[in-house]
VOVEX-50354 format. One line per field, with one value per residue: x, y, z of N, C-alpha, C in turn; residue in three letters; residue number from 1. Coordinates in Angstrom, 2 decimals. Example, Ala and Ser with C-alpha at 12.3 -4.5 7.8 and 13.67 -1.06 7.14 Angstrom:
2
n.u = (13.19,12.85)
n.v = (-5.69,-2.25)
n.w = (7.80,7.08)
ca.u = (12.30,13.67)
ca.v = (-4.50,-1.06)
ca.w = (7.80,7.14)
c.u = (13.20,12.90)
c.v = (-3.30,0.03)
c.w = (7.80,7.87)
residu = (ala,ser)
num = (1,2)
! end
This chain:
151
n.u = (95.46,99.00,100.71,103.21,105.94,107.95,111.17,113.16,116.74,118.62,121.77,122.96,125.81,127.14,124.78,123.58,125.63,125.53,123.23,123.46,125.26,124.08,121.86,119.88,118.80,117.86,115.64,113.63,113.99,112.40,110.29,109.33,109.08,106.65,104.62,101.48,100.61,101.03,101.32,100.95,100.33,100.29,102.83,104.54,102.77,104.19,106.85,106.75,105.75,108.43,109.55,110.17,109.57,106.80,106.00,107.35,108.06,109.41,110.89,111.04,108.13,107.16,105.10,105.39,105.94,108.16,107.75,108.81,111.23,114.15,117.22,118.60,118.15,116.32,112.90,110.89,107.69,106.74,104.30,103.02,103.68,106.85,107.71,107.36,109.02,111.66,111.34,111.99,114.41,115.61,115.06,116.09,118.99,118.80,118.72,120.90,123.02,122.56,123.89,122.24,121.19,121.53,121.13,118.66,116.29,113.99,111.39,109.37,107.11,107.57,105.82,104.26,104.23,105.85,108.03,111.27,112.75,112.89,113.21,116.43,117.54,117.07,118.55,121.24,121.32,121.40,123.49,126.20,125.20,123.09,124.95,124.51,123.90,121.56,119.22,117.69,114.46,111.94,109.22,106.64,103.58,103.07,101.65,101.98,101.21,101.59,104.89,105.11,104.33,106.02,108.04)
n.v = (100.81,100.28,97.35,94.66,92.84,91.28,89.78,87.21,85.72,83.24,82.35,80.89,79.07,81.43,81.90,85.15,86.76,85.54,85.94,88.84,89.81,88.88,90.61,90.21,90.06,92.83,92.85,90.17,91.06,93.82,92.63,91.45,93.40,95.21,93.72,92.76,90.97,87.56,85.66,83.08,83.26,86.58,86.86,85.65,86.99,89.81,88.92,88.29,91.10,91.86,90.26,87.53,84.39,82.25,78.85,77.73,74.13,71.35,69.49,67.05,64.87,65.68,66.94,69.21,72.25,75.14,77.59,80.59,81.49,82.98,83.35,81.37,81.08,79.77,80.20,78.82,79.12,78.32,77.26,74.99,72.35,70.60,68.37,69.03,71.05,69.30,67.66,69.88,70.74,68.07,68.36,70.26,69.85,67.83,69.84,71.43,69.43,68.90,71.70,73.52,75.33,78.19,78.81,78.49,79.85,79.83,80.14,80.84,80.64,82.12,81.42,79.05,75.93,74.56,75.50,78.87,77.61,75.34,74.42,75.73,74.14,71.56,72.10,72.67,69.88,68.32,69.59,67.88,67.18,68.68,70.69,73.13,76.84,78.71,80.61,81.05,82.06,83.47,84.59,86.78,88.22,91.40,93.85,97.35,99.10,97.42,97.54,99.47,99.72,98.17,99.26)
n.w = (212.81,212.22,210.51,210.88,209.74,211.32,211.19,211.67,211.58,209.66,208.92,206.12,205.15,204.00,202.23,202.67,201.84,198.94,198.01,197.98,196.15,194.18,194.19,194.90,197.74,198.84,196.99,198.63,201.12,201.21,199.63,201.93,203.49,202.95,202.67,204.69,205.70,207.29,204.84,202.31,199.50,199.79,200.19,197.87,195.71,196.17,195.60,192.74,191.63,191.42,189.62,189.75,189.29,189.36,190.85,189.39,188.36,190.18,189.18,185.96,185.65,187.94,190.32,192.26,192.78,193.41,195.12,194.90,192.28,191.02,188.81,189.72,191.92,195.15,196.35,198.51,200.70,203.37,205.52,207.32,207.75,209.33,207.72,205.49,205.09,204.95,202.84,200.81,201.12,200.39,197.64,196.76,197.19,195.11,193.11,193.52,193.66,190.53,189.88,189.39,191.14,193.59,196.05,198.33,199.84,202.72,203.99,206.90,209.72,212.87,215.28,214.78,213.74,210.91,213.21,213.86,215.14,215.05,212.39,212.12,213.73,212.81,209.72,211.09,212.40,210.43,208.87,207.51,204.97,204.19,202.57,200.58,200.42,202.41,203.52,206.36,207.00,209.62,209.94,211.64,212.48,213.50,215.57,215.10,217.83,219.50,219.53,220.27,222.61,224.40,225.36)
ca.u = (96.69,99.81,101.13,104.70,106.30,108.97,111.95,114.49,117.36,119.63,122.54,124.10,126.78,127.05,123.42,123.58,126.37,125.20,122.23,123.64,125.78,122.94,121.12,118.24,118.39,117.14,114.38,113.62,113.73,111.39,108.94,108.79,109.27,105.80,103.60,100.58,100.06,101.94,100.49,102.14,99.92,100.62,104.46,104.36,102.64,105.06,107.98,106.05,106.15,109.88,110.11,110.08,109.55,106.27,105.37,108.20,107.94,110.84,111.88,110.36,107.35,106.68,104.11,105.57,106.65,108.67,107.02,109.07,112.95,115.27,118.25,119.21,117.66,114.62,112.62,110.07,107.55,106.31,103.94,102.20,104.54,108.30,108.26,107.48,110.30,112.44,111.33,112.53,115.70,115.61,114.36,117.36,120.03,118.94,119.71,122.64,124.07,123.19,124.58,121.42,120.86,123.02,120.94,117.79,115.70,113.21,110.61,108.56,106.49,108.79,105.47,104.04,104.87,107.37,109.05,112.20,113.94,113.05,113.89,117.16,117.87,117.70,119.95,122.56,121.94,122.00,125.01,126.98,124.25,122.40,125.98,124.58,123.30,120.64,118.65,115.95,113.55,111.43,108.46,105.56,102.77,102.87,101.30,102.77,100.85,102.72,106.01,104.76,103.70,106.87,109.20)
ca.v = (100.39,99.44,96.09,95.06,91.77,90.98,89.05,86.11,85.46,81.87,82.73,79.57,79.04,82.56,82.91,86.40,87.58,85.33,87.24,90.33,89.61,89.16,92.00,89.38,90.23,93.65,92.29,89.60,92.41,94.66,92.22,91.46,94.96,95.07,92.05,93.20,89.72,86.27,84.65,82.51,84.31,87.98,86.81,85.36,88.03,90.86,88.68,88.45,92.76,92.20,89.65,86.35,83.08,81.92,78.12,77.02,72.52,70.97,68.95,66.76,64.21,65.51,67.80,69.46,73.62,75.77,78.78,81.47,81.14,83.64,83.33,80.11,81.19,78.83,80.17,77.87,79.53,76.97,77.66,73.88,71.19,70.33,67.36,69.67,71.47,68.17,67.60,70.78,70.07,67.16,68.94,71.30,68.70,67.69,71.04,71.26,68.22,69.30,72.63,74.81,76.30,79.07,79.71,77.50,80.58,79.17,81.60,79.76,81.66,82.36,81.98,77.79,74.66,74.42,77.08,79.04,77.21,73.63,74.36,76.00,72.61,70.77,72.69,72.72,68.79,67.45,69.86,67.28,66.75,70.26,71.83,75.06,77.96,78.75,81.55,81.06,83.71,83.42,85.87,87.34,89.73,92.51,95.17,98.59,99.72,96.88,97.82,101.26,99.60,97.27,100.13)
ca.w = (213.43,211.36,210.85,210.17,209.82,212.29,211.26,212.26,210.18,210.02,207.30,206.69,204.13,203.05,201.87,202.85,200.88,197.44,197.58,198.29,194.87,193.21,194.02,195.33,199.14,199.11,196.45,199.17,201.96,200.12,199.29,203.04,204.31,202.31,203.34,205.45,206.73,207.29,203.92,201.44,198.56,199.80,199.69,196.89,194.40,196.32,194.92,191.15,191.49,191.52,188.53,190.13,188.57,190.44,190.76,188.35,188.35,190.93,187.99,184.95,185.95,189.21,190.37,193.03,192.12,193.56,195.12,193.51,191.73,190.44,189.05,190.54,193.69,195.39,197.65,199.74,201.75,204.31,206.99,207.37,208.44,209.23,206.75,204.01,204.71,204.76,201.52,199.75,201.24,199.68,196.43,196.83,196.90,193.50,192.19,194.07,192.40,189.32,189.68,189.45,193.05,194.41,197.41,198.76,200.71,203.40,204.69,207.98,210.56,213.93,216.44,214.98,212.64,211.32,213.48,212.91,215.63,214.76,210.60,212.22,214.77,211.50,209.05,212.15,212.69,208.72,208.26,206.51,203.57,203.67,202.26,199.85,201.11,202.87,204.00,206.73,207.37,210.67,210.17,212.28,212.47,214.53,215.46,215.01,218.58,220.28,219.68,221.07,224.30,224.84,225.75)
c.u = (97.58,100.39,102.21,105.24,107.61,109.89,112.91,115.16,118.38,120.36,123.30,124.63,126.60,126.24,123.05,124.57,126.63,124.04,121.94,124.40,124.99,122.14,119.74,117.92,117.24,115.69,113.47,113.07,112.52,109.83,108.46,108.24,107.03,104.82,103.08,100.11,100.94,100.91,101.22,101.29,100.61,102.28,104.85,104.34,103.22,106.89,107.89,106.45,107.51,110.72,110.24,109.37,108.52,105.66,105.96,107.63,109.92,111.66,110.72,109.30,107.54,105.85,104.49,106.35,107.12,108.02,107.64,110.95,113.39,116.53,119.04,119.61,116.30,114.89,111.19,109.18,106.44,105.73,103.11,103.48,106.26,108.52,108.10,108.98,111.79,112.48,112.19,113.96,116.23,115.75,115.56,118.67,119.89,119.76,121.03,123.33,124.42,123.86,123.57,120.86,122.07,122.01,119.42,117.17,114.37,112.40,109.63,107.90,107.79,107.60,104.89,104.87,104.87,107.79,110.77,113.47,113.69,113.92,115.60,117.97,118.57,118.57,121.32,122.73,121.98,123.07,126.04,126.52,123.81,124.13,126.04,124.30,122.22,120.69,117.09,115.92,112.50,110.65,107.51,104.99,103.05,102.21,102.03,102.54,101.87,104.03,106.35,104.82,104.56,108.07,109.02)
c.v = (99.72,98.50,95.47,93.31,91.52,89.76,88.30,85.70,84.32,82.20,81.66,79.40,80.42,82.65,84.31,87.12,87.14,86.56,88.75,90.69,90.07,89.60,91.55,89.66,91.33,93.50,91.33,90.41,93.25,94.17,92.06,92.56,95.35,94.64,93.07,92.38,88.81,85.56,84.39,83.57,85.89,87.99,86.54,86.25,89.07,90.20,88.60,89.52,92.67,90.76,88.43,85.20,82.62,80.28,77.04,74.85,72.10,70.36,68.21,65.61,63.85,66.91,69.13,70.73,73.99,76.97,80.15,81.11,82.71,83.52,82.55,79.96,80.83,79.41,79.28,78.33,78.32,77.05,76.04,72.76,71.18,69.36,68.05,70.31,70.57,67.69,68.39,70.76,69.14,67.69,69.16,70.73,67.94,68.41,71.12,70.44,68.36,70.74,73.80,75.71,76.94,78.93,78.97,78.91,79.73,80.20,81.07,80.92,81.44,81.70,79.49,77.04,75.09,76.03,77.36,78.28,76.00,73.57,74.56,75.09,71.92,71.06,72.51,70.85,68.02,68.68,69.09,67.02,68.48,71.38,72.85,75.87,77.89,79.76,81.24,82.06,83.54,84.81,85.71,88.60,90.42,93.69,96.73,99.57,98.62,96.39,98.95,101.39,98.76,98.07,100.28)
c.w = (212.37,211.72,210.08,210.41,209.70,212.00,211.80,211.25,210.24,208.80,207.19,205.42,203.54,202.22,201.62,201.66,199.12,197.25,197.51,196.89,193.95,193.02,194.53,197.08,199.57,198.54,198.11,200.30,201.98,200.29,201.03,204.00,203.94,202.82,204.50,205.92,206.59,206.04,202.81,200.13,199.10,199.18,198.36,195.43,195.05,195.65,193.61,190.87,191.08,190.10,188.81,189.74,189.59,190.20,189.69,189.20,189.14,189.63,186.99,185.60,187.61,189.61,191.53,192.35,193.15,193.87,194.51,193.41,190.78,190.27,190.02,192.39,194.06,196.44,197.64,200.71,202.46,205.32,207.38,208.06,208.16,207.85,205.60,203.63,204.16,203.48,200.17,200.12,200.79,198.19,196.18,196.67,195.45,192.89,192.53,193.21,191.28,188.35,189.36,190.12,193.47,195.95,197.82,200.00,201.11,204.12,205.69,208.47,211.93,215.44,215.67,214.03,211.55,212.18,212.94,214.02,215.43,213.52,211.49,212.71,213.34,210.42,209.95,212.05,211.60,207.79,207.09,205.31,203.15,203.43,201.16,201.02,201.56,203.48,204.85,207.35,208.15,210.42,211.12,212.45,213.22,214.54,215.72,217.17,219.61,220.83,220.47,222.42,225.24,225.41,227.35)
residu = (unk,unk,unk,unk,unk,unk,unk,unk,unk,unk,unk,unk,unk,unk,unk,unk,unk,unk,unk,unk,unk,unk,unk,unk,unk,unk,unk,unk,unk,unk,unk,unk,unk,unk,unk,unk,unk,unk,unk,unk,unk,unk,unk,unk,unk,unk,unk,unk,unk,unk,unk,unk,unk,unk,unk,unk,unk,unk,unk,unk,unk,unk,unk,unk,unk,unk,unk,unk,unk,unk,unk,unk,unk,unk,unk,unk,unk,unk,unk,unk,unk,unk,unk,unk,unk,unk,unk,unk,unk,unk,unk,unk,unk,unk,unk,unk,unk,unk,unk,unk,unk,unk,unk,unk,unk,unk,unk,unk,unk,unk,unk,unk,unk,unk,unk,unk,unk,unk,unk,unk,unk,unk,unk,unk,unk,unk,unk,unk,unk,unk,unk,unk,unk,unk,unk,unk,unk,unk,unk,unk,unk,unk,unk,unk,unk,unk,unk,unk,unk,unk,unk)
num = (1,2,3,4,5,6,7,8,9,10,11,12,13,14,15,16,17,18,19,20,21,22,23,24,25,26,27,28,29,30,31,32,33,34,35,36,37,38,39,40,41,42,43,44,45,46,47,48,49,50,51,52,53,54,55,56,57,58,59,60,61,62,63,64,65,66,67,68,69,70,71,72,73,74,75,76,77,78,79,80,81,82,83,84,85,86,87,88,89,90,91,92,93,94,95,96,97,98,99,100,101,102,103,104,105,106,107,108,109,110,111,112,113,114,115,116,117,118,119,120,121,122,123,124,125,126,127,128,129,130,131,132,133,134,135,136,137,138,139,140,141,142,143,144,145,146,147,148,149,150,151)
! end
């Protein structure tokens, strides 16, 4: 049985059309289109295939990396807690400031914690601070037979 992983998409500050610039969406796309399970590794080394910076350091004397970067594009994949995410938002506002983030991609699961409608709550209600881009990406497994059987 094939298995396909079902997206949700939050485009906020023209996310969508930086990365469409930069030729990083369909990469992004791709690697997901790909993925045979919800797992931060699988995602991960399908964005490596495509040249991606994996595990880069947030900044100088701190331990905390970056799951993969391109071209002044962070992505974040986060399936464990909201406050993590709060964090890289945090993270992200560094760069921001200092001018090295176009685009802050967030990749959650759509079905537990963090979900894609809590992350989404919060981008909508720290609006006035979270002002780059952002791309969140709400995934889940599926099975290929129970798209078959939903008609």
């Amino acid at each position: 049985m094939k298995t396909m992983i079902d997206r949700e998409i939050f485009d906020y500050n023209e996310a969508n059309s930086i990365l469409t610039a930069k030729g990083l969406l369909k990469e992004l796309n791709d690697s997901l289109d790909e993925a045979t399970e919800v797992s931060h590794r699988v995602i991960q080394n399908l964005l490596a295939q495509r040249g991606w910076e994996l595990e880069r350091q947030v900044c100088q004397g701190v331990t905390q990396r970056w799951d993969a970067c391109k071209d002044q594009v962070i992505v974040t994949i986060e399936f464990s807690t909201i406050d993590a995410i709060h964090r890289d938002f945090f993270r992200a506002l560094m760069l921001n400031n200092k001018g090295t983030l176009d685009v802050l991609v967030c990749i959650i699961s759509t079905a537990k914690e963090p979900t894609f409608k809590s992350v989404k709550n919060n981008i909508q209600i720290f609006r006035q601070i979270l002002t780059f881009p952002i791309l969140l990406i709400g995934i889940e497994k599926i099975r290929m037979s129970d798209c078959a059987t939903s008609h």
